[in-house]
LUMDRENMI-366750 format. One record per residue (C-alpha): residue in one letter; x, y, z. Coordinates in steps of 0.2 Angstrom, whole numbers, plus 5000, padded with zeros to 4 digits. Each point is the difference from the previous one (the first is absolute). Layout:
<pts>
AXYZ;...
</pts>
This chain:
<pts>
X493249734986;X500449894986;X500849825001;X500949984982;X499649854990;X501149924989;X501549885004;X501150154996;X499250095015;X500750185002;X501549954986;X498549964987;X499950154985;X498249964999;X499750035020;X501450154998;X499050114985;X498349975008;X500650065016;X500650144992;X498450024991;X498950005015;X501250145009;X499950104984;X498450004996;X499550045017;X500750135010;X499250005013;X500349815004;X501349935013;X500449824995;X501149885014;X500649864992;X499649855012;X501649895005;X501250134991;X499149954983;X500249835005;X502050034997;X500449865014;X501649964991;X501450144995;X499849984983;X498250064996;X500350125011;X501750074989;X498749984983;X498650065006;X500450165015;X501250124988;X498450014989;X498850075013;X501350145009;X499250154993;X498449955003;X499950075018;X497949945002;X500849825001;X500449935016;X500549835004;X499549875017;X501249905009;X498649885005;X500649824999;X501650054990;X501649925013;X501350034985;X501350135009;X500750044981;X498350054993;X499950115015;X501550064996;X499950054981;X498350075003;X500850095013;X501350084989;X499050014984;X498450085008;X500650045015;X499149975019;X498750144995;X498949884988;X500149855012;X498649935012;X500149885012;X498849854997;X499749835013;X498749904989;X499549955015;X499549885005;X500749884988;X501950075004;X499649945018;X500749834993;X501649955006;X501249974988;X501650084986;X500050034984;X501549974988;X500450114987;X501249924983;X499650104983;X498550014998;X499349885010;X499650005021;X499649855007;X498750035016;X500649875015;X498649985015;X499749905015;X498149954995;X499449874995;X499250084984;X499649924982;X501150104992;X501549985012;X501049894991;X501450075004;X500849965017;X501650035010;X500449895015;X499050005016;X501550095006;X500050144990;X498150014998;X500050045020;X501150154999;X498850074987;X499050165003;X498650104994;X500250044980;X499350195008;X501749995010;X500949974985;X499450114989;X500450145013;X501849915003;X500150044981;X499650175001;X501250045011;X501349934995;X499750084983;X499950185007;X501749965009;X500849954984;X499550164991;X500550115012;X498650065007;X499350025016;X498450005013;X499250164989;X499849884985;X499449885010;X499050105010;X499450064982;X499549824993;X499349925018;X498950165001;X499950174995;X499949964982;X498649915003;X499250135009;X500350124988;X499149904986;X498650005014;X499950165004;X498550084990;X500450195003;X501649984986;X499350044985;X501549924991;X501549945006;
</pts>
């Protein structure tokens, strides 16, 4: 599990040519890329994913990711076999949204954190729910816009994890 660094996330050429380094130098390593690379807006996830198709040992967690586009693309760009579900629990047990412009998300929460600096009205704040909620409202909504159906997300809420779990593949 590698969580990329760089402000570029998943869209960085640096993170992009060591990712690819690590999958190619060694075969027998699975990599997921927490948070979709950290693609939480659509356009790191448009520079970054068309670089990592063919590298099938790569897969990619939803966990705290709520962008419906990103789950989108990486649907038709990797497809729903290289996608796992992910919670980050139990930090996405905060209720709250998330809104996406660019390349910038803003996160909106009911607590009465530090960082929270950013507030709707008292209104809005009460209809809010869990960001794990969200995240799966997202992914949803994404695998409705592509097309597809309960197998991918069957695949992505499950077996795919299972698979990479299973110890008597050899290789996948």
């Amino acid at each position: 599990m590698l969580h990329l660094p760089r402000h570029g996330r998943l869209g960085d050429a640096h993170n992009i040519r060591e990712v690819l380094e690590i999958h190619e130098s060694y075969p027998s390593v699975k990599l997921i890329l927490a948070h979709i690379g950290r693609a939480y807006c659509l356009p790191a996830a448009e520079r970054g994913l068309p670089h990592l198709v063919d590298a099938r040992r790569i897969y990619f967690d939803t966990a705290a990711n709520l962008n419906a586009d990103v789950f989108q693309y990486a649907l038709e760009v990797v497809g729903p076999d290289r996608l796992l579900f992910g919670s980050d629990l139990p930090v996405t047990m905060m209720r709250g949204v998330r809104e996406h412009i660019g390349e910038e998300y803003i996160n909106y929460t009911d607590g009465p954190y530090s960082w929270n600096t950013n507030r709707k009205s008292p209104e809005e704040e009460a209809n809010y729910t869990y960001y794990v909620y969200e995240e799966l409202r997202a992914l949803i909504r994404a695998v409705e816009r592509a097309g597809l159906g309960f197998d991918a997300l069957e695949k992505i809420l499950y077996s795919n994890s299972a698979g990479l779990l299973d110890t008597t593949q050899v290789s996948r």
